[in-house]
C-alpha positions as CSV (number, residue, x, y, z in Angstrom):
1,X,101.0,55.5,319.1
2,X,104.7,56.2,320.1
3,X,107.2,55.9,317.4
4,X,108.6,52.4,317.5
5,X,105.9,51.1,319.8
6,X,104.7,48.6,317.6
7,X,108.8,47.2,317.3
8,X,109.1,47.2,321.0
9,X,106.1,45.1,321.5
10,X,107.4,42.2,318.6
11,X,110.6,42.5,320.3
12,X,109.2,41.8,323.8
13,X,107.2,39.6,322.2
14,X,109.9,37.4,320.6
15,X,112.5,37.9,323.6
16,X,109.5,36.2,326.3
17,X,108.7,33.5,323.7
18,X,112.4,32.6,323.7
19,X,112.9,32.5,327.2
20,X,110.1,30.5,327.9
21,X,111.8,28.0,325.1
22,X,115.0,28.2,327.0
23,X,113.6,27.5,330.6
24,X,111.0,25.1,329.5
25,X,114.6,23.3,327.4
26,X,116.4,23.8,330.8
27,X,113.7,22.5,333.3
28,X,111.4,20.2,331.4
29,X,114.3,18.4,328.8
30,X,117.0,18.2,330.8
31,X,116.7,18.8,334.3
32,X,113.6,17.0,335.1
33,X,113.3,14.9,332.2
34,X,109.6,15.1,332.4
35,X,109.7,15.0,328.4
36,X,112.2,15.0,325.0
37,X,111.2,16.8,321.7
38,X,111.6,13.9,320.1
39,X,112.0,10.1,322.2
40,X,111.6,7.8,318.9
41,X,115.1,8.8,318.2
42,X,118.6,7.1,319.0
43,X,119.6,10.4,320.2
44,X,117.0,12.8,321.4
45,X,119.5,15.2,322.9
46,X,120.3,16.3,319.2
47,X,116.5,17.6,318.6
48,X,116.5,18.9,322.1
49,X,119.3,20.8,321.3
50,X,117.9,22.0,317.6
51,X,114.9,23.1,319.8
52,X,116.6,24.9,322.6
53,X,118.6,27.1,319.4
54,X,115.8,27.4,316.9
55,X,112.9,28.7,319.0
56,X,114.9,29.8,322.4
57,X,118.3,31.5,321.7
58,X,117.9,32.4,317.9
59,X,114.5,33.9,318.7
60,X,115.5,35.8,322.5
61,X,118.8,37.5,319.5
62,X,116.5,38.5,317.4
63,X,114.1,40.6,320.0
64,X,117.3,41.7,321.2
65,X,118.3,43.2,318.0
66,X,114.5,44.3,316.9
67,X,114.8,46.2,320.2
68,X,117.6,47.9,319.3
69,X,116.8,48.7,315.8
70,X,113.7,50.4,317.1
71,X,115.7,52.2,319.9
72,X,117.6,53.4,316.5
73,X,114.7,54.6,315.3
74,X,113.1,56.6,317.7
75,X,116.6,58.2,318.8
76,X,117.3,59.6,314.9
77,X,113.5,60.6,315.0
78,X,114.1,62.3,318.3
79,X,117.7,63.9,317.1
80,X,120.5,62.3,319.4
81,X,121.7,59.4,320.3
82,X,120.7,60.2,324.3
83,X,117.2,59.5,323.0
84,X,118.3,56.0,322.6
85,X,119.7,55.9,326.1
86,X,116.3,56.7,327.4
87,X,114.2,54.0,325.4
């Protein structure tokens, strides 16, 4: 297995499963209204919200930055930081 492999796969892992949260917060929440996180609530909007950070934005950064710790990796394994470029 390549070095960093298995980081690149979490981190497109993690980056997808934020997106779809975003989108599906986007569309489905808001846009559409087809449903809320939470309706028994004076003020669904708030969990919507809580949502839409926890498992879409704070998740998509942190693929982000496992991606680029792994493209770390593999450029000080490969000696240069033009190995990073490539990954």
């Amino acid at each position: 297995m390549a070095p960093g492999a298995g980081q690149r796969l979490l981190a497109a892992a993690l980056v997808g499963f934020g997106t779809w949260h975003v989108l599906d917060s986007v569309l489905s929440h808001w846009i559409l209204g087809i449903h809320r996180i939470r309706m028994d609530v004076p003020n669904p909007l708030v969990w919507d919200l809580l949502w839409f950070f926890a498992f879409g934005v704070a998740v998509i950064f942190a693929g982000w930055w496992l991606r680029r710790r792994a493209a770390r990796v593999v450029a000080s394994e490969r000696g240069g930081r033009a190995a990073a470029a490539l990954v």
